[in-house]
C-alpha positions in Angstrom: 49.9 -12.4 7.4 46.1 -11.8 7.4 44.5 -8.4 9.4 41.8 -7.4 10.8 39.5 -6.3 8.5 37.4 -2.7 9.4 37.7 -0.2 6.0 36.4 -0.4 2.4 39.1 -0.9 -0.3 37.0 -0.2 -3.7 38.4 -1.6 -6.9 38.5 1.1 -9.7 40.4 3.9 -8.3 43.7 2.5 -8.7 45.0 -0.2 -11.2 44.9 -3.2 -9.2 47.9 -4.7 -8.1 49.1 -8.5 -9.0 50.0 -10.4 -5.8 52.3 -14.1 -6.1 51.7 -16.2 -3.7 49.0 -15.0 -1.9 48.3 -16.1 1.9 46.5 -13.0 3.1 46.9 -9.2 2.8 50.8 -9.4 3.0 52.5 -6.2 4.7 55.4 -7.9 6.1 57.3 -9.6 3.5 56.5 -7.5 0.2 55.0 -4.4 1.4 55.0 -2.3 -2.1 53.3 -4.8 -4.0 50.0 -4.3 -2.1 50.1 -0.7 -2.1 50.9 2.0 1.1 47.1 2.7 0.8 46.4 -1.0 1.1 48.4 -2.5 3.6 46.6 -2.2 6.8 42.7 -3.1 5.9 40.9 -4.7 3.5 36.7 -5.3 3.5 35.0 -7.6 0.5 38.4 -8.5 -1.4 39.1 -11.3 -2.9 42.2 -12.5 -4.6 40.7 -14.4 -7.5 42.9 -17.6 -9.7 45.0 -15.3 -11.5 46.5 -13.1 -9.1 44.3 -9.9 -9.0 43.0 -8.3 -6.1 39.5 -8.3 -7.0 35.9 -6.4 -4.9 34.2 -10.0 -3.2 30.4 -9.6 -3.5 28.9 -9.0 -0.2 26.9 -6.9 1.8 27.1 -3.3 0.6 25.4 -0.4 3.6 23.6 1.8 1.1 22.2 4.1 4.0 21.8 4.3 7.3 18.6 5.1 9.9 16.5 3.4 7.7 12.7 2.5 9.1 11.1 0.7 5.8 12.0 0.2 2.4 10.4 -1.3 -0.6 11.8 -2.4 -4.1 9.5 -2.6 -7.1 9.3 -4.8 -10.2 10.9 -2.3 -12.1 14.0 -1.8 -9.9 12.8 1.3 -7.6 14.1 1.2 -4.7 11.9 3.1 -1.9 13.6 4.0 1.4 11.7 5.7 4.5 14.3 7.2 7.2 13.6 7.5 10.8 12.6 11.5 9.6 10.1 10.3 8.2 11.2 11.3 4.7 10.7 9.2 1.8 13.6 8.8 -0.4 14.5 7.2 -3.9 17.1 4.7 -3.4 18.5 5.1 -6.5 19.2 8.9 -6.9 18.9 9.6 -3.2 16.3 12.5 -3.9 13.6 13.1 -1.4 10.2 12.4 -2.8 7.8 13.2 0.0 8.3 14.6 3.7 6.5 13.6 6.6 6.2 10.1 5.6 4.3 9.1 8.7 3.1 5.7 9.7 6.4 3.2 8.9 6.9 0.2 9.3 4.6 -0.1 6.2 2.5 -3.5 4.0 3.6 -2.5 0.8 2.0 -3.6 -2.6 2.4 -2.4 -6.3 0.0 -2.0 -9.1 1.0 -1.0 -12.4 2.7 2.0 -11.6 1.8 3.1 -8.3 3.1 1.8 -5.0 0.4 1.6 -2.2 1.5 1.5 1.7 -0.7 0.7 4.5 0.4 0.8 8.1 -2.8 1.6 11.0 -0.7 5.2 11.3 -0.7 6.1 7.4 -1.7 5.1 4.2 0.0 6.6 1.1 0.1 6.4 -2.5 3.4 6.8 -4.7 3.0 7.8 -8.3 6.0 8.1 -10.2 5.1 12.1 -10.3 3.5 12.5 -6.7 3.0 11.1 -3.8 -0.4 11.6 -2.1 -2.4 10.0 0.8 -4.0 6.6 0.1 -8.0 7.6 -0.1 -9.7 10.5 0.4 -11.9 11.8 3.3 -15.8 11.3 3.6 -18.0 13.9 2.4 -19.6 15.2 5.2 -23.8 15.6 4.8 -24.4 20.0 4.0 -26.9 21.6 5.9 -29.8 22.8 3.8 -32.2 25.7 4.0 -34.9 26.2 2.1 -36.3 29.8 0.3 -39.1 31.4 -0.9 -38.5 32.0 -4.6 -41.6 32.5 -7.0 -39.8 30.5 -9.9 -36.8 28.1 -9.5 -37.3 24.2 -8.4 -39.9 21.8 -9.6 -41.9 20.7 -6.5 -40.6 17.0 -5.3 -38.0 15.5 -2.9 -34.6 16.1 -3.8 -31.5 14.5 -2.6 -28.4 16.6 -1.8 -24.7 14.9 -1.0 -21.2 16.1 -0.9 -17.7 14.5 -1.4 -14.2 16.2 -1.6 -12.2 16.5 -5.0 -7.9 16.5 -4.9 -6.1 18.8 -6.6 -5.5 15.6 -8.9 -8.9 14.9 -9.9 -9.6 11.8 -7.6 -12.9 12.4 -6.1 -14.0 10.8 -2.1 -17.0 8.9 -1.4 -19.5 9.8 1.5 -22.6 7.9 3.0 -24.6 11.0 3.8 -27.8 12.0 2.0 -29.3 14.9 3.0 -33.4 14.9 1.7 -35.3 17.9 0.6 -38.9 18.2 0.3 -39.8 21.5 -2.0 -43.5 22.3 -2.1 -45.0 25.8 -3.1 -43.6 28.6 -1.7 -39.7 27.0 -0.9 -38.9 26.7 -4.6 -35.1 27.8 -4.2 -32.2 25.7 -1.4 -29.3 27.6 0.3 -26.7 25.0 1.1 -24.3 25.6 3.5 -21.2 22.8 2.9 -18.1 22.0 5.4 -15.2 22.8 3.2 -11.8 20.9 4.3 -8.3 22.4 3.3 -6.8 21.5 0.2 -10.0 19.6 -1.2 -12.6 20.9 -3.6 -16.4 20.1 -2.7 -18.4 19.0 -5.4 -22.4 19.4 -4.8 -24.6 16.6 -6.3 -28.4 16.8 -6.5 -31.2 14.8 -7.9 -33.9 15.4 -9.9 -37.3 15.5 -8.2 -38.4 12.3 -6.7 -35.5 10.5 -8.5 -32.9 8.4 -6.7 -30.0 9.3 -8.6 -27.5 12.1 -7.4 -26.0 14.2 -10.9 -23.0 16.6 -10.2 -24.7 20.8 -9.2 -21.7 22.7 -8.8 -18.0 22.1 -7.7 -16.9 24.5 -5.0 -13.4 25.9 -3.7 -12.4 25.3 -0.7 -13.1 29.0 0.4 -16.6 28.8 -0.7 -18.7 27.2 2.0 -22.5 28.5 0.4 -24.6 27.3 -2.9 -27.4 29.0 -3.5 -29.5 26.3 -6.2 -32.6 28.3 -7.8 -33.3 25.9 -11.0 -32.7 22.3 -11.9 -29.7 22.8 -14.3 -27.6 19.5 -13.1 -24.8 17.8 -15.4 -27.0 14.7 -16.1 -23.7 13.1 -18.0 -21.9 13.3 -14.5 -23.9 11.0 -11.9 -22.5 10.4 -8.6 -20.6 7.1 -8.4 -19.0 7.2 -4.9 -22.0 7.0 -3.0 -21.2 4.4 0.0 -18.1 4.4 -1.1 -14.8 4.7 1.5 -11.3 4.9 1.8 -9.1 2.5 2.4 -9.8 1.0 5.9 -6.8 1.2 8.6 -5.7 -2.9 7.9 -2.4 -4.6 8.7 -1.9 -6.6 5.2 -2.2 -5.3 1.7 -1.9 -6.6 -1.7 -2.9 -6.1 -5.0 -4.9 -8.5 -7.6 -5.6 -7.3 -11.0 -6.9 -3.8 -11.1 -7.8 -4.0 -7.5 -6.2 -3.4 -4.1 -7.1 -5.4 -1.5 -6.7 -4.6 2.3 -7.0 -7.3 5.4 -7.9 -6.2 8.7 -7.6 -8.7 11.7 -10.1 -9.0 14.0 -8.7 -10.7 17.2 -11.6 -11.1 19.3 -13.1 -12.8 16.6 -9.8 -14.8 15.5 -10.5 -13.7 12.2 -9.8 -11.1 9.3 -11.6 -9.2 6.7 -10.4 -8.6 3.3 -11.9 -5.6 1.5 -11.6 -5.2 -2.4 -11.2 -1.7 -3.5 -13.3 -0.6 -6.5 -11.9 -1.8 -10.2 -9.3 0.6 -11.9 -10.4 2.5 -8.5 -7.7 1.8 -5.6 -8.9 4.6 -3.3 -12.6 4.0 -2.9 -13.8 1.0 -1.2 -17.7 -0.8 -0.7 -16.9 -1.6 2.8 -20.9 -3.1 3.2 -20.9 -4.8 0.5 -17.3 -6.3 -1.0 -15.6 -8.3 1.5 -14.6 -11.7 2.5 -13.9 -13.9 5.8 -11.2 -15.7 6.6 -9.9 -17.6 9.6 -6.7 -16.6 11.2 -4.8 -13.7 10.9 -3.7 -12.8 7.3 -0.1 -13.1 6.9 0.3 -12.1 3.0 -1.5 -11.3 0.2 -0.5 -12.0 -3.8 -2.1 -11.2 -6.5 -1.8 -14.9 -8.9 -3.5 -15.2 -13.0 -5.3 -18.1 -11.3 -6.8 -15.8 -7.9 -5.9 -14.3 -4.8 -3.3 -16.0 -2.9 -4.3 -15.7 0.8 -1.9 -16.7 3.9 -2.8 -16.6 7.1 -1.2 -18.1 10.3 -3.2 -21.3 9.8 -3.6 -22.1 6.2 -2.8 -20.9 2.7 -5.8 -20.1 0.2 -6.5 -19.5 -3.3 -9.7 -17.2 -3.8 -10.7 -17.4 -7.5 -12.2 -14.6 -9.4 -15.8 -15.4 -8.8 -15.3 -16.0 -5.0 -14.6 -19.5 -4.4 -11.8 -20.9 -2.1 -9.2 -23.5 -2.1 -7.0 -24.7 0.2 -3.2 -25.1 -1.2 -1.7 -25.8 2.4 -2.8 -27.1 5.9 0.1 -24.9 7.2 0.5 -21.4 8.2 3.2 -18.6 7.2 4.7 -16.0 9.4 3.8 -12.4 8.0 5.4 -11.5 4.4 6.1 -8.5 2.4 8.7 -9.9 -0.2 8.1 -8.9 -4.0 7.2 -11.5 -6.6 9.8 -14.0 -7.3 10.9 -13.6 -11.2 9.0 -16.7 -12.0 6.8 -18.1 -9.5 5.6 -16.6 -6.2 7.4 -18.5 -2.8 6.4 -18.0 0.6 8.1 -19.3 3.5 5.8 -21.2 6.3 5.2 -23.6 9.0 6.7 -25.8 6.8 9.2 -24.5 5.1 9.0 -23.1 1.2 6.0 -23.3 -0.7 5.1 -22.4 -3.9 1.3 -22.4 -5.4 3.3 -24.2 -8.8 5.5 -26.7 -7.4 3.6 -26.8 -3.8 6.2 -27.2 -0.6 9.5 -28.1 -0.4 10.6 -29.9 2.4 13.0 -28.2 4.6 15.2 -29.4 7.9 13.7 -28.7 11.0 16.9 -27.0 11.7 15.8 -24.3 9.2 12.7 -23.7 10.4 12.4 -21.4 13.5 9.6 -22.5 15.8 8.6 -19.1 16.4 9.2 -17.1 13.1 7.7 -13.7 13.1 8.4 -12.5 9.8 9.8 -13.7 6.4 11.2 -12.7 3.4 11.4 -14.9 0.4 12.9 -14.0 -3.6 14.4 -16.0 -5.9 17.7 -15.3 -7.4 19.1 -16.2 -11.0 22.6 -16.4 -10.9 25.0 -18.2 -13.3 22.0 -20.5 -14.8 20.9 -21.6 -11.6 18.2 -20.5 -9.3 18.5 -19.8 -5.4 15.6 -19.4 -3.0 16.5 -17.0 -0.6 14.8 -16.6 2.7 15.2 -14.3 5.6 13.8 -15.1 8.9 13.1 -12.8 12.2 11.5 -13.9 15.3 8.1 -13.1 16.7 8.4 -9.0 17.2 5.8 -7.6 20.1 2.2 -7.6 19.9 1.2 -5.2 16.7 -1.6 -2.8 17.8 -5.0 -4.2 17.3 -7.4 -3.1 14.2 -10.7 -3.5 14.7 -13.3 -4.3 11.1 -14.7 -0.9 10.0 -18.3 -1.0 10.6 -19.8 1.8 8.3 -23.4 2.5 8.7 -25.7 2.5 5.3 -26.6 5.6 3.9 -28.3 7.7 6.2 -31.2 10.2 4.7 -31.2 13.5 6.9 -35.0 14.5 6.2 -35.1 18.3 5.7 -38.9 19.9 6.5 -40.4 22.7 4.9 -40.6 26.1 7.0 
């Protein structure tokens, strides 16, 4: 006679018993051969050909009160709780606190693990975890001194951006200008230090456009007093105009570049911005973006381009900028991992691969009104199985307006 099931029974902790005859978990007629601890309950067992009770593979709870999780290429598995804790799924050890901002777009790049959410952006190293981007430098106020030796007469350009304790330096779009003449041959500069960042002081030459690193200041040092043109001409400043990520709904990765979408509904439209190369937290929000139409439902990173899907169509954007379409069809939002030999993505109608194009599906299989999907394939026994997993339309995410970041802006300083 079969039971109901409710408990686990987990095979390795006692030699598992032979059962003849086998028409459910029998506690009636031959009670001892199932075991006392056995007789009432059993969850994902099987009784396989030869007799032996035997674990059925199944649905296995790994933990509970989880708000987001993510599994990487390698076979990291990254859980957030609902305390906002990030945890390794694998040895259940906490790996940052205060991991604000789930449900998360996830995407992976070499190493790291980016995620993107319009509450929090974060980036997972396999030895820290840090925010995504850094803040803008913010322009220093200057004040110019007598001094009867020091600075060569000329304009000079002063800016600022903030250093982590791991070496990854911000960007900022505030110049501040200079004008030394006789008599103000020496600059007091007076910066807006922000906790746990370094500031690091660039100025230029006279008359000269580019910015070489002055000084780098702790945190608790807030003056520079700069009497002399000693600059580190082997350290230029490269994050002029440069930002962090901006606050986007979609993210995805494409060679050595992150690429964040941000979807513009008023416009019925979104804007993908492409982070710097090797450089995933600094972004040229003026100058390196694209258009598309729709709202951007996945992003994927392909030999051949970026694979783009929005709610309308499904693109191909090639490395030097053109665009294909692949598919007259939309596809509800996606977050799943690469496939282990081709990428899948499940839309309007049905599977669809950028290889083997779509694969027709029953309309039975295809919700009308799919919110989100979730698509991997799975080797098993020499075969391959697409699986999907479909969930309806959840409410309205909050809207995310384009960043619209101003060009540099040139504070003119006048002699006193």
């Amino acid at each position: 006679m079969a039971h109901p099931v409710a408990g686990p029974i987990i095979q390795g902790d006692l030699a598992a018993p032979r059962i003849d005859g086998f028409k459910g978990i029998d506690n009636r007629s031959r009670p001892t051969v199932v075991g006392l601890e056995r007789q009432l309950e059993a969850k994902n067992v099987l009784c396989d050909r030869a007799g032996w009770l035997v674990s059925r593979p199944g649905i296995t709870a790994i933990r509970a009160g989880v708000a987001d999780l993510f599994a990487t290429r390698r076979g990291r598995l990254l859980l957030v709780d609902r305390q906002r804790r990030l945890i390794d799924g694998g040895s259940g050890a906490t790996l940052a606190w205060d991991f604000t901002g789930a449900p998360f777009a996830w995407c992976e790049m070499e190493t790291a693990v980016f995620a993107l959410s319009p509450r929090g952006a974060w980036a997972i190293y396999p030895d820290r975890v840090v925010r995504w981007g850094l803040p803008q430098g913010i322009a220093p106020s200057v004040e110019l001194v007598d001094s009867a030796t020091g600075l060569a007469p000329g304009r000079r350009l002063i800016a600022c951006a903030f250093q982590a304790s791991d070496g990854r330096i911000g960007g900022t779009d505030a110049l501040v200008s200079a004008e030394i003449a006789r008599g103000h041959r020496a600059i007091v500069l007076r910066v807006a230090p922000l906790s746990g960042y370094r500031t690091r002081v660039y100025l230029s030459p006279p008359d000269a456009e580019t910015l070489y690193l002055r000084a780098v200041l702790p945190e608790d040092q807030p003056d520079l007093y700069i009497g002399d043109d000693d600059v580190d001409l082997a350290a230029p400043m490269a994050t002029l105009d440069a930002y962090p990520p901006p606050p986007g709904d979609r993210v995805g990765a494409w060679g050595a570049r992150a690429v964040v979408a941000c979807h513009e509904p008023e416009r019925d439209r979104s804007t993908l911005y492409f982070s710097r190369a090797l450089n995933p937290h600094l972004f040229d929000l003026a100058a390196d973006f694209q258009v598309v139409a729709g709202r951007v439902t996945a992003l994927r990173g392909l030999p051949a381009g970026l694979l783009v899907a929005t709610d309308r169509e499904i693109l191909l954007i090639a490395p030097d900028g053109a665009r294909q379409r692949l598919l007259a069809a939309g596809a509800p939002v996606s977050d799943a991992p690469p496939g282990f030999d081709r990428e899948w993505l499940w839309t309007q109608v049905g599977p669809f691969s950028p290889a083997g194009g779509a694969l027709p599906a029953g309309q039975s299989f295809i919700p009308p009104a799919a919110g989100s999907a979730a698509v991997a394939l799975w080797p098993h026994q020499g075969d391959s199985y697409l699986i999907a997993s479909l969930r309806g339309r959840d409410p309205a995410p909050p809207l995310v307006s384009r960043p619209s970041p101003a060009p540099s802006i040139i504070h003119p300083i006048q002699p006193r």
